[in-house]
Biopython code that builds the backbone (N, CA, C, O; Angstrom):
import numpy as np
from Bio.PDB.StructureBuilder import StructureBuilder

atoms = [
    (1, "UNK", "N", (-14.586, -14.874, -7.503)),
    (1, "UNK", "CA", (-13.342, -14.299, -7.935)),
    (1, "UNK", "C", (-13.280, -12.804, -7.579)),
    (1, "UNK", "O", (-12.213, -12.367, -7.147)),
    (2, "UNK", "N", (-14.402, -11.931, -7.736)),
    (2, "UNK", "CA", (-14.351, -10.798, -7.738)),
    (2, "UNK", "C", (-14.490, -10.707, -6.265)),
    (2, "UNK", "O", (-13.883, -9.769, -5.749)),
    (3, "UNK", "N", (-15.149, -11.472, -5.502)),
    (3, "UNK", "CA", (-14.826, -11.064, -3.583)),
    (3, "UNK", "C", (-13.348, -11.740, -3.002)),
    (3, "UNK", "O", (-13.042, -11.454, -1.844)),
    (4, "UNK", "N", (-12.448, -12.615, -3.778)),
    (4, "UNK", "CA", (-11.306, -12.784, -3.611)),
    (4, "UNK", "C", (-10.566, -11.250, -3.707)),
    (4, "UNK", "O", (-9.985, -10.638, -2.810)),
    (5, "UNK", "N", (-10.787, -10.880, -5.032)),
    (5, "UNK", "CA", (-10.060, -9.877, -5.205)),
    (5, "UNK", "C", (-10.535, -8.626, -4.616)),
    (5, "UNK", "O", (-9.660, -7.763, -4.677)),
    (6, "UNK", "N", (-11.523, -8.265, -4.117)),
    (6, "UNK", "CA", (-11.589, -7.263, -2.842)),
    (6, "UNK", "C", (-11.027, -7.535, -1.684)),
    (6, "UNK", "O", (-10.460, -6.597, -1.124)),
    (7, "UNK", "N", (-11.031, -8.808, -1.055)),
    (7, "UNK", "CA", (-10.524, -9.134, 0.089)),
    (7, "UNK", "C", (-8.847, -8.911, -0.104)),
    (7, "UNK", "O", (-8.264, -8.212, 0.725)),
    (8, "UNK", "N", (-8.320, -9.346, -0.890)),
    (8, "UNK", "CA", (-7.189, -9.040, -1.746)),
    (8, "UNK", "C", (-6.809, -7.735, -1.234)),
    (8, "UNK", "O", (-5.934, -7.604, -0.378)),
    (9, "UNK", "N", (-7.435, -6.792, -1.733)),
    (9, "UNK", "CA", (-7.205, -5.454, -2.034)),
    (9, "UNK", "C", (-7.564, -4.657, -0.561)),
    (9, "UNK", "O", (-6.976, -3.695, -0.068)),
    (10, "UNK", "N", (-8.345, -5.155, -0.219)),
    (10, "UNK", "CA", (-8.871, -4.714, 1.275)),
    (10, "UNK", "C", (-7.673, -5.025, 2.599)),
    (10, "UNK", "O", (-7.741, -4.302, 3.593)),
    (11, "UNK", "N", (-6.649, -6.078, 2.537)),
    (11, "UNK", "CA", (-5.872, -6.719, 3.468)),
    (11, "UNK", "C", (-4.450, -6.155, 2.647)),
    (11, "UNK", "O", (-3.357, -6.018, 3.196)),
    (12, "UNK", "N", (-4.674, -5.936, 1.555)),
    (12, "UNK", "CA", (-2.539, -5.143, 1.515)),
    (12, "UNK", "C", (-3.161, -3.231, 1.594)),
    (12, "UNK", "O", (-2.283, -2.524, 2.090)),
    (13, "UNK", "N", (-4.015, -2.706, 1.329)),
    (13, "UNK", "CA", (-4.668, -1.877, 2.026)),
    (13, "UNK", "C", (-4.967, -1.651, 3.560)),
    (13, "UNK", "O", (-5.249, -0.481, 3.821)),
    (14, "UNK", "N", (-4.966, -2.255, 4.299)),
    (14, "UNK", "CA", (-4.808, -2.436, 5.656)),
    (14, "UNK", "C", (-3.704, -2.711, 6.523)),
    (14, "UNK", "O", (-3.594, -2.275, 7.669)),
    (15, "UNK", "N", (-2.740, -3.590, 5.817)),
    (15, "UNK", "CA", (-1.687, -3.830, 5.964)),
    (15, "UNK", "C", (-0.307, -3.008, 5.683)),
    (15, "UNK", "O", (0.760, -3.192, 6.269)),
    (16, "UNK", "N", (-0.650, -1.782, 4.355)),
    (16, "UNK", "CA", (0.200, -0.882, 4.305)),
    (16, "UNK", "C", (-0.362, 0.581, 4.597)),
    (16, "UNK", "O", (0.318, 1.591, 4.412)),
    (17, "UNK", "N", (-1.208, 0.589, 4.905)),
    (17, "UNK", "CA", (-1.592, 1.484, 5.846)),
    (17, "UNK", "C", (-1.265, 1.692, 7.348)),
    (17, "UNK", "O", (-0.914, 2.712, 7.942)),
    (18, "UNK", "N", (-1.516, 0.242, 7.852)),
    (18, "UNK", "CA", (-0.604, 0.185, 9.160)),
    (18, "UNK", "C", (0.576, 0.361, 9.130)),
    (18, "UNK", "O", (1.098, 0.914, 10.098)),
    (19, "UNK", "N", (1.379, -0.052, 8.007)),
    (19, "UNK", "CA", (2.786, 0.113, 8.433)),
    (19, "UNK", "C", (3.048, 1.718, 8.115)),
    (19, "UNK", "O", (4.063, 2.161, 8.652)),
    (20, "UNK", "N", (2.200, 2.752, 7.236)),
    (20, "UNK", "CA", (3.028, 4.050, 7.276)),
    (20, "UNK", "C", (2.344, 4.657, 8.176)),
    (20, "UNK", "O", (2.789, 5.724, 8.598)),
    (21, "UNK", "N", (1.146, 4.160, 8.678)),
    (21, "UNK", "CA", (0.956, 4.608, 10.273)),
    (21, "UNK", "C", (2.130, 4.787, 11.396)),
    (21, "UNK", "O", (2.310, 5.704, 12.197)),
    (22, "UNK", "N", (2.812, 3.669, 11.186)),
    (22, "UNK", "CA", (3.718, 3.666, 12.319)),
    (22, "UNK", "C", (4.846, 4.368, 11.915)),
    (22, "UNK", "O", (5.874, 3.781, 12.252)),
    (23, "UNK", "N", (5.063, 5.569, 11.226)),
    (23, "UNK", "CA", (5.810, 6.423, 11.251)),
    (23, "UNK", "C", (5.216, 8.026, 11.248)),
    (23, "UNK", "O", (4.793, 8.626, 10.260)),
    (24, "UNK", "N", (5.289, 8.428, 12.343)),
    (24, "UNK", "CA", (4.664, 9.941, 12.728)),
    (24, "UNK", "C", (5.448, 10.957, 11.955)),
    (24, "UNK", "O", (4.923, 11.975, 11.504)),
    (25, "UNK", "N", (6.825, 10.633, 11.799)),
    (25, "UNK", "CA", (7.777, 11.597, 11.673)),
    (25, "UNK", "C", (7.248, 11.537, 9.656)),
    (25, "UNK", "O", (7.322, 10.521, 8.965)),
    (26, "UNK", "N", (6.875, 12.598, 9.283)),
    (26, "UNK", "CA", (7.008, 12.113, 7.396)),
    (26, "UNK", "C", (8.128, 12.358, 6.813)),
    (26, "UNK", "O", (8.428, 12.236, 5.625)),
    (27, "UNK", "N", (8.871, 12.785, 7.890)),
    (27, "UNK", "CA", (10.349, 13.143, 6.881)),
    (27, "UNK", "C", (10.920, 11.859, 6.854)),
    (27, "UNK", "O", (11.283, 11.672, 5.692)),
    (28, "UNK", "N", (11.235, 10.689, 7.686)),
    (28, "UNK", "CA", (11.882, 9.648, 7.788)),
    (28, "UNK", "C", (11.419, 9.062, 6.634)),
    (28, "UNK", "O", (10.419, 9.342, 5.973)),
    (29, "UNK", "N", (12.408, 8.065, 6.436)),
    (29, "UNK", "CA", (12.194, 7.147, 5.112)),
    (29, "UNK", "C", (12.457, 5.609, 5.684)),
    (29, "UNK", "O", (13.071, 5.223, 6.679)),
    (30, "UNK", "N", (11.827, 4.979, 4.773)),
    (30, "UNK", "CA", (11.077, 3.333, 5.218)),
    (30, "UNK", "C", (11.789, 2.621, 3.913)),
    (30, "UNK", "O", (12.430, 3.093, 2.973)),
    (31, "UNK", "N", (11.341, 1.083, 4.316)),
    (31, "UNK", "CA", (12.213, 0.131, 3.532)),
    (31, "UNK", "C", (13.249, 0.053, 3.210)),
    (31, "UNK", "O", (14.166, 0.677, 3.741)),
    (32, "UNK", "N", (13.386, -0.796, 2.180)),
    (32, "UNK", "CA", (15.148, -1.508, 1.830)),
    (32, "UNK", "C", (15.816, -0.140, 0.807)),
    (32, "UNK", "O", (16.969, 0.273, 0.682)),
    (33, "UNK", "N", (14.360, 0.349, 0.112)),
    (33, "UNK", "CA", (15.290, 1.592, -0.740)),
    (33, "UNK", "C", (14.871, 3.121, -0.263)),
    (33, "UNK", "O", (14.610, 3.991, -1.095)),
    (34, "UNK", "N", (14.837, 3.345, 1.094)),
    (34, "UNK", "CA", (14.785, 4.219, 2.165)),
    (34, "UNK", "C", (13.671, 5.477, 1.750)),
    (34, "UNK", "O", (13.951, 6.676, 1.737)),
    (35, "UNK", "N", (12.507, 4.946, 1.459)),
    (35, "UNK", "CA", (11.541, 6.029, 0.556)),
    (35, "UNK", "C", (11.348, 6.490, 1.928)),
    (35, "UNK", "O", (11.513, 5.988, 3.040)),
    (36, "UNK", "N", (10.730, 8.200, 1.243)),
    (36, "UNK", "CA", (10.393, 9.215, 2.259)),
    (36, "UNK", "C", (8.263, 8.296, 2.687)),
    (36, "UNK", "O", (7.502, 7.845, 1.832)),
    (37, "UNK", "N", (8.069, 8.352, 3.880)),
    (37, "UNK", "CA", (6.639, 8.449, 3.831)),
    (37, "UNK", "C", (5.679, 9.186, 2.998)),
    (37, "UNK", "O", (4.473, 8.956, 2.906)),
    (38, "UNK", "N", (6.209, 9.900, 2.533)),
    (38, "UNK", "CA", (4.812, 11.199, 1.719)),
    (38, "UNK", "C", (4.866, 10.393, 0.205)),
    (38, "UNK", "O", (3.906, 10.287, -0.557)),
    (39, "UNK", "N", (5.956, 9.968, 0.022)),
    (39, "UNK", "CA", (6.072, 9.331, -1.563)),
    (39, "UNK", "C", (5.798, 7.895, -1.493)),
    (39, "UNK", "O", (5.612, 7.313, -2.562)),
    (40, "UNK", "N", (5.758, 7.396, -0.668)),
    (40, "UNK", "CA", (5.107, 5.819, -0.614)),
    (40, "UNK", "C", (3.729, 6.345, -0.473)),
    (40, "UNK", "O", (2.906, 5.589, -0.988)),
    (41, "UNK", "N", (3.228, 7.404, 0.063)),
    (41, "UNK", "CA", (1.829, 7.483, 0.156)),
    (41, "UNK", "C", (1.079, 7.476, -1.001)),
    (41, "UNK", "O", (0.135, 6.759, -1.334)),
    (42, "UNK", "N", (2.088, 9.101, -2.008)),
    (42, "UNK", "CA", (1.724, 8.890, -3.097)),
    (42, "UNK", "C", (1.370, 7.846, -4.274)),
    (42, "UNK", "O", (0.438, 7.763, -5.074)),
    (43, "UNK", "N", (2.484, 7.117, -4.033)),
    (43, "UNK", "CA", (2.959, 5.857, -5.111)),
    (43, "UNK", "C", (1.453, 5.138, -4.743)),
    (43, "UNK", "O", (0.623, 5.157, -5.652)),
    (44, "UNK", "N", (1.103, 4.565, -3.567)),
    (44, "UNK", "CA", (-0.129, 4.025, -3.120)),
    (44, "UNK", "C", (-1.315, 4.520, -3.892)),
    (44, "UNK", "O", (-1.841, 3.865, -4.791)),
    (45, "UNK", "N", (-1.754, 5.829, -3.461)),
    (45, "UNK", "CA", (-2.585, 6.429, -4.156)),
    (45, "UNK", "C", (-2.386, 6.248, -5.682)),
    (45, "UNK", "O", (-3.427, 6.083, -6.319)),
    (46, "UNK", "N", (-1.568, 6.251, -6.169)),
    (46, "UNK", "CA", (-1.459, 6.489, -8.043)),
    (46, "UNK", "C", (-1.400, 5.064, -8.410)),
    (46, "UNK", "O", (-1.416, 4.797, -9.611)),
    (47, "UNK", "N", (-1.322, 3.949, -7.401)),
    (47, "UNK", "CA", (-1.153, 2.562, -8.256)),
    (47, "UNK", "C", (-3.010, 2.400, -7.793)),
    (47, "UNK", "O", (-3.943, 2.494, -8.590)),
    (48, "UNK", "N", (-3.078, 2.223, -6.775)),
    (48, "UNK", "CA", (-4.885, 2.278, -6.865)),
    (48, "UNK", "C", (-5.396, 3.066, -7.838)),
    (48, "UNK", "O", (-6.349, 2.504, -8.378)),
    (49, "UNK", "N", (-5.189, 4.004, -8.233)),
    (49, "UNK", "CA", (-5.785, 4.724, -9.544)),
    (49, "UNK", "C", (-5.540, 3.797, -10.681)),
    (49, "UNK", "O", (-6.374, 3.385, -11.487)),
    (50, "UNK", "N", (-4.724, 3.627, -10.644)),
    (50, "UNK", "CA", (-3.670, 3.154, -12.123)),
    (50, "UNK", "C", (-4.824, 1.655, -12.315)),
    (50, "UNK", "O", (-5.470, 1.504, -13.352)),
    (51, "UNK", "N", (-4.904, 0.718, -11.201)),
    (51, "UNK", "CA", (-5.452, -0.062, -11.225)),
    (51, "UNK", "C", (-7.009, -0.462, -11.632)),
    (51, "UNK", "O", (-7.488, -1.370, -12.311)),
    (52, "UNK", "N", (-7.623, 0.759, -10.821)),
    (52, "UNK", "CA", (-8.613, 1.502, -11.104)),
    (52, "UNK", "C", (-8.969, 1.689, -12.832)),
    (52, "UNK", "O", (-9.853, 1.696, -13.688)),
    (53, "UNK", "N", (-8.589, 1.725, -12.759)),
    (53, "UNK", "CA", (-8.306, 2.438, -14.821)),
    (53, "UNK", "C", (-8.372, 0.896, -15.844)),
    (53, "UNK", "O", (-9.020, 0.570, -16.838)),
    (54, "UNK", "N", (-7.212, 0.140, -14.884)),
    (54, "UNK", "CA", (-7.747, -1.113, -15.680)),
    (54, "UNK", "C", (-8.994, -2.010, -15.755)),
    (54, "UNK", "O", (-9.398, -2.840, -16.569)),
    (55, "UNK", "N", (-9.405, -1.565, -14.694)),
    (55, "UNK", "CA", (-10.818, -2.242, -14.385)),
    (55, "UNK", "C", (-11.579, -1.813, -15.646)),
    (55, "UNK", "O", (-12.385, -2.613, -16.120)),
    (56, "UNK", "N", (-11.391, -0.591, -16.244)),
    (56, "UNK", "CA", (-12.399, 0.200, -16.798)),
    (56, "UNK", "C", (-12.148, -0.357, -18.619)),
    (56, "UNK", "O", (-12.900, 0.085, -19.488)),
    (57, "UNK", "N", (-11.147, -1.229, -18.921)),
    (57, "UNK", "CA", (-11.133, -1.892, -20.287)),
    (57, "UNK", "C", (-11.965, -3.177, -20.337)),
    (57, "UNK", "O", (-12.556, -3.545, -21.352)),
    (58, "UNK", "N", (-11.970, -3.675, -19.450)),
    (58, "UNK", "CA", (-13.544, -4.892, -19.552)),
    (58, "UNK", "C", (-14.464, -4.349, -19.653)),
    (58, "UNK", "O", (-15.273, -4.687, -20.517)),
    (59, "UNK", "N", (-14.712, -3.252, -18.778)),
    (59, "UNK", "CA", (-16.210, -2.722, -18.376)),
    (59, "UNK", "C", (-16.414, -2.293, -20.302)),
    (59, "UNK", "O", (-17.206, -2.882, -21.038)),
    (60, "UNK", "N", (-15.616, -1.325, -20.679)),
    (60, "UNK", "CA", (-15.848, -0.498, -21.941)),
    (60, "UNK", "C", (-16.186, -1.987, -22.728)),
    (60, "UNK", "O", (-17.339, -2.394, -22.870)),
    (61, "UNK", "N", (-15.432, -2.447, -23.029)),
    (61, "UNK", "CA", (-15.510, -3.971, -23.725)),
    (61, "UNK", "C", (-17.032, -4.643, -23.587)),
    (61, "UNK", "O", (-17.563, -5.404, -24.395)),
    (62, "UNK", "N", (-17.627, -4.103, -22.229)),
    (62, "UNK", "CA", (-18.740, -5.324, -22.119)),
    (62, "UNK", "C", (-19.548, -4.350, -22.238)),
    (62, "UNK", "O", (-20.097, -4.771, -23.256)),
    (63, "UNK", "N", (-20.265, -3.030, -21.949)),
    (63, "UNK", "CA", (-21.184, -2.045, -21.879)),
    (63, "UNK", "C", (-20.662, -0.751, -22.869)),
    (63, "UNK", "O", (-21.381, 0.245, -22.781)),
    (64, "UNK", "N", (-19.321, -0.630, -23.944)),
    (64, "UNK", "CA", (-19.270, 0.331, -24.566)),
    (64, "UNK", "C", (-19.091, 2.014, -24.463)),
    (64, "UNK", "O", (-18.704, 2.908, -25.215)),
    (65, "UNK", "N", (-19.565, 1.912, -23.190)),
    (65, "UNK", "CA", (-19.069, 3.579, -22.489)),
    (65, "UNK", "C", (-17.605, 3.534, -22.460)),
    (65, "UNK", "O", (-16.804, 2.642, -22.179)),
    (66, "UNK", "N", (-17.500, 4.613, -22.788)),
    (66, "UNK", "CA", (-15.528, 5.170, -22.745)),
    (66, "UNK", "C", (-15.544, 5.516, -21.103)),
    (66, "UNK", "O", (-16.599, 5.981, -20.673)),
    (67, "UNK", "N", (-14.426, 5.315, -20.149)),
    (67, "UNK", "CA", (-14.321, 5.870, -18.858)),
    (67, "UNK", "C", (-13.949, 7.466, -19.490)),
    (67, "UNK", "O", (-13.648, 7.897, -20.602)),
    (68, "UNK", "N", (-14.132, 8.007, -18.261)),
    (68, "UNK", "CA", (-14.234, 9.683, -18.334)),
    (68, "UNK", "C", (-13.155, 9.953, -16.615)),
    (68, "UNK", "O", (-12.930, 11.089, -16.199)),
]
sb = StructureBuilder()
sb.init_structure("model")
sb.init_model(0)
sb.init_chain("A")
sb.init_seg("    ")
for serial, (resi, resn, name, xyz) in enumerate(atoms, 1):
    if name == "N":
        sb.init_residue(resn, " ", resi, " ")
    sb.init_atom(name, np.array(xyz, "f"), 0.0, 1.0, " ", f" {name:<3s}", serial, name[0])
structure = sb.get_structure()
């Protein structure tokens, strides 16, 4: 389960990486609700965090350390 969900995470990571690759220009904006490139980058970065973070309520649950 847990190498599903890397592979998971590893292939829409690769996959949306390629696609804001293919815009050089960062001022242009992408998709159906015309986001700038620099803020899809962001959004990327802060949901991997965000996600990140949830990982860390089992862990506390099973080993008791608070994340920091």
């Amino acid at each position: 389960m847990v190498d599903a969900a890397c592979a998971d995470l590893e292939r829409e990571r690769a996959a949306t990486g390629a696609a804001v690759a293919g815009h050089v220009d960062l001022g242009e904006r992408a998709g159906r609700e015309r986001v700038a490139i620099p803020v899809l980058t962001v959004h990327r970065i802060d949901a991997y965090a965000r996600h990140c973070g949830h990982a860390d309520l089992p862990r506390e649950c099973a080993d008791g350390r608070m994340g920091r």
